[in-house]
N, C-alpha and C positions, 0 to 999 in steps of 0.2 A: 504494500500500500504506500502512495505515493501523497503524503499531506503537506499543505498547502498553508503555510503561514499567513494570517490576515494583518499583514503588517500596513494595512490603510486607516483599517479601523478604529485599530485601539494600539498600536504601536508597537516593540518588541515583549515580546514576553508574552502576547496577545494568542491566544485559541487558535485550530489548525483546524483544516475541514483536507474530506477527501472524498469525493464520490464515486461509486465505483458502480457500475452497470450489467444490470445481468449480460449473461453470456447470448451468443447471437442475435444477426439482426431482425431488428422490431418490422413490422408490418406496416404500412400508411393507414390508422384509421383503428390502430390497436393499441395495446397497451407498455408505455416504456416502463420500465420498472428496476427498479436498483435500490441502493443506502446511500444518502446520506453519512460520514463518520466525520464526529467533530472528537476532539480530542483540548482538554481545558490546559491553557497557559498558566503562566505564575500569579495569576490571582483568578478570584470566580467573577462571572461577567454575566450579565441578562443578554440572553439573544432573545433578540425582538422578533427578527424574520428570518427567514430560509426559503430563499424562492427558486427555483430552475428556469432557465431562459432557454427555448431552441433557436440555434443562430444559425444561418449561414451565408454562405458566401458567394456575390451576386454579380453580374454584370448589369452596368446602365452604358446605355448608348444618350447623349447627349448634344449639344451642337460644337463644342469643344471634340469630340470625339466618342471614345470608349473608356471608362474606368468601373474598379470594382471596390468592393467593399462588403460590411458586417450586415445583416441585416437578422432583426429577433423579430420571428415570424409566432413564437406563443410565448406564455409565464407561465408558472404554474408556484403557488403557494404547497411547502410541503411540512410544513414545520414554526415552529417561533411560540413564545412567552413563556421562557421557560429559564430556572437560573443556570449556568455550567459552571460547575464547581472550579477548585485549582486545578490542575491534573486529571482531570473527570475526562472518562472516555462514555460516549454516546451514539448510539444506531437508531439511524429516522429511515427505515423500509418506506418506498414509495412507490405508487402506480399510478400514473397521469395517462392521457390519453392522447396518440401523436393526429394532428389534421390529418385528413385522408386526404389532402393532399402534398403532403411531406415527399418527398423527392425521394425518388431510387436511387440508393449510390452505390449497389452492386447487383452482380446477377451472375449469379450463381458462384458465390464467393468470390468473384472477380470484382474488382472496384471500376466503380464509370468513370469518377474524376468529379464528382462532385462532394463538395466540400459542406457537411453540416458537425455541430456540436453541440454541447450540450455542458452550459454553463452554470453555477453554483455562486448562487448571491447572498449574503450573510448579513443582516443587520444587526451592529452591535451598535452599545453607545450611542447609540443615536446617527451614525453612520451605516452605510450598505460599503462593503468590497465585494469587487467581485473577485472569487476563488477559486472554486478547480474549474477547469476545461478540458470535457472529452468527448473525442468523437464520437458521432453516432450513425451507425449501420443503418439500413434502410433495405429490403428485401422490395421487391416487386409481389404487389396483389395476384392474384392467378389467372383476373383477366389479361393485366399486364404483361405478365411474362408468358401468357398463351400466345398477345400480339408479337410479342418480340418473336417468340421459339417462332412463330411462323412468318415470320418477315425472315430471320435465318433460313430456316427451309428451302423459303426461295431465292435465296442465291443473297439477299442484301447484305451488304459488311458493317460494321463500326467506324463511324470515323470521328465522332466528336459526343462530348457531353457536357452542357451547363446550365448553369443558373440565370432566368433572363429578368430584370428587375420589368416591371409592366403588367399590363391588363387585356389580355384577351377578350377583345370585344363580340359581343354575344354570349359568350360562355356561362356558366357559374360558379364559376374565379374565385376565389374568396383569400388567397394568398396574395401578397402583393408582387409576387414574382411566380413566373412557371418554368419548369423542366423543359429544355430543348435535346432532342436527341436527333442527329443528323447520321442517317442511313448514304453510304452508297450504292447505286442501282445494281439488281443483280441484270444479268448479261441481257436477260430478255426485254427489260424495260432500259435498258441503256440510250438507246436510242433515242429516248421519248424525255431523258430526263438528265441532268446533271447530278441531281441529289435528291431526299427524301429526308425531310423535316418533320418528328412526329411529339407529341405532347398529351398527357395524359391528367386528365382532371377528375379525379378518381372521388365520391361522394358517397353515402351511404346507401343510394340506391343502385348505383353502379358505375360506371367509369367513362366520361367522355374524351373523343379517341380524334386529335387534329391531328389531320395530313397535311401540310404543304410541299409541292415538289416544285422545282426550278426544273421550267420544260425547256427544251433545247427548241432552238428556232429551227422553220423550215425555209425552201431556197424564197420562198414568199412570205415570210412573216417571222418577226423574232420572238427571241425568247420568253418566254412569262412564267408566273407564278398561278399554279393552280392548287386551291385550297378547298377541304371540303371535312366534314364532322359528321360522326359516327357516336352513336351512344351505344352501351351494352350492359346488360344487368348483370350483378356479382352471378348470380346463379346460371346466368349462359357458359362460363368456364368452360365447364368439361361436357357442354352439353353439343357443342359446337363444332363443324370440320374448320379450323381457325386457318388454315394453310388455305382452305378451298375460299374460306372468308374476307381474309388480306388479300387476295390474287385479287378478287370483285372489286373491292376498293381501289387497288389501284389500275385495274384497267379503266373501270370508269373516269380516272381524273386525268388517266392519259388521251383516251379514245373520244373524250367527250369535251373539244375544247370549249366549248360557251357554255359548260353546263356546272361550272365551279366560279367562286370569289376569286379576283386577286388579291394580293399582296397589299393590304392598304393599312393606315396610317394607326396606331394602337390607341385600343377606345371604340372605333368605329364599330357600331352594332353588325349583324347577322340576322339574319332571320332563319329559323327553321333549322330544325338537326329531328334524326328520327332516331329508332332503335336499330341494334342491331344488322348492318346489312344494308342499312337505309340514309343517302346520304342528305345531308343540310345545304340547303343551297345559301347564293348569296355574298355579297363582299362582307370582310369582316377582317379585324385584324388578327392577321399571319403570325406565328412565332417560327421564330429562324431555329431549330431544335437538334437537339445529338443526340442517339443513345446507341446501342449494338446490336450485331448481328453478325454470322458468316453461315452457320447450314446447321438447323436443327438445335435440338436444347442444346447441346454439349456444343456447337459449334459458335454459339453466341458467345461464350466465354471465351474458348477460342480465338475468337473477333477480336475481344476486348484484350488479352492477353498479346495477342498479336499486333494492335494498336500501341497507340501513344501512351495508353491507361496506365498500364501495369507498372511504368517506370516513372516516367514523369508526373502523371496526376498524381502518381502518391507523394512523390517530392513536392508539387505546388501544394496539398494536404495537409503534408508538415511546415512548408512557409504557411500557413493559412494559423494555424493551430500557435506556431511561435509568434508569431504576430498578434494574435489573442493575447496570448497570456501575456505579453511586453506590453500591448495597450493596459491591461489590468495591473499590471503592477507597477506602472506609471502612474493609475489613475489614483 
């Protein structure tokens, strides 16, 4: 156990906190759950609060350009009014509940490259420090990773995964940022496409599922953006030919050029998205998106592994994480 001196709060000699997170990752829309461990400094102190923050780490696009940054997307109260002795060691078990739309940062123990954590806020004294920082796993729903396993199937790769600060317009968004996951075409849709942008806004009654693809121009017309939205209930999972389902969708948005949105400006409504199979027509704002793929469940790890993921995202993870804890022990 690795504890964390609250040297903002109450100075040296001041209480340690350590939280530590159950084993594997949590689900979007389930429950995180861990302790809390404080451990009492050289004299007893009243903690007032104990809160948990899920943070992460965002891109904004701007007119200056592109930068990124922290972003606390829930709190959660787990603990506080209580005295902590001198030397007093203390365990606060907690279960909170993560958004269902909490972002996928691996599949199938492969990491996507998206950066979230899970931070430890301490009120003492009449002060808040913020104290431990740890990462937090993120599994994919089963509609989720049924889309994915069969976007691999058909031939699509991995090539990118992140955090997009904004508002998908039409949607029912309720995070201030969505997941981009950007597919390359597999061989048969090549033609038709440069890339495939997908995002998942996953909800208690089931998951809605944007496509955007960058179509390649023809010797008479160039290139554009075709966009289009799919819903699907949790319980269609396993009920579903998902391979035979992803192929429908994207023939339609290739084969069908006037029958999709494009790419327009974030905010801009939508009209219309159906279930399952059924797509939404309409202009509505695009998200530019990454997530993985190469051939089948096993092969989408694969993708990711094979990708920029495995080496780099987790080093930009750990700048992500060191840079946390420097902003906090600054503050």
């Amino acid at each position: 156990m690795v504890f964390k001196r609250l040297l903002g709060a109450i100075g040296v000699g001041g209480p340690s906190v350590d939280t530590v997170l159950d084993g594997g990752a949590a689900l979007p829309g389930g429950a995180l759950t861990g302790r809390v461990l404080l451990r009492g400094g050289g004299s007893a102190v009243d903690i007032e609060h104990i809160g948990l923050e899920l943070i992460a780490r965002v891109e904004a696009e701007h007119a200056e350009g592109e930068s990124e940054g922290s972003v606390v997307f829930e709190r959660f109260t787990v603990g506080g009014d209580f005295r902590l002795g001198e030397g007093e060691e203390r365990e606060l078990p907690f279960s909170v509940p993560l958004p269902w739309e909490t972002p996928v940062t691996e599949l199938h123990g492969q990491p996507l490259g998206v950066a979230l954590g899970v931070r430890t806020e301490v009120a003492v004294a009449g002060a808040r420090d913020k104290g431990d920082l740890d990462p937090l796993a993120v599994r994919p729903l089963p509609v989720q990773e049924a889309v994915l396993e069969a976007f691999g199937g058909l031939g699509f790769g991995f090539r990118s995964a992140d955090l997009e600060y904004g508002h998908i317009g039409g949607t029912g968004q309720r995070l201030p940022f969505y997941q981009e996951i950007e597919l390359t075409p597999a061989q048969q849709y090549a033609h038709a496409m440069n890339e495939l942008e997908l995002t998942f806004l996953a909800s208690p009654a089931g998951v809605e599922i944007v496509l955007e693809a960058d179509k390649r121009g023809g010797p008479f017309s160039a290139g554009h953006d075709a966009l289009t939205r799919f819903t699907v209930r949790h319980e269609d999972a396993p009920a579903l030919d998902w391979q035979a389902e992803v192929d429908g969708w994207i023939r339609r948005m290739t084969e069908h050029h006037d029958a999709y949105g494009s790419h327009a400006a974030y905010g801009h409504d939508s009209h219309g998205y159906g279930h399952a199979g059924v797509p939404g027509t309409g202009h509505h704002s695009g998200p530019g998106l990454g997530t993985a793929v190469a051939a089948g469940a096993a092969g989408l790890a694969v993708g990711v592994v094979g990708g920029m993921v495995a080496a780099e995202a987790v080093d930009e993870i750990g700048d992500f994480f060191e840079g946390e804890e420097d902003d906090a022990e600054e503050a």
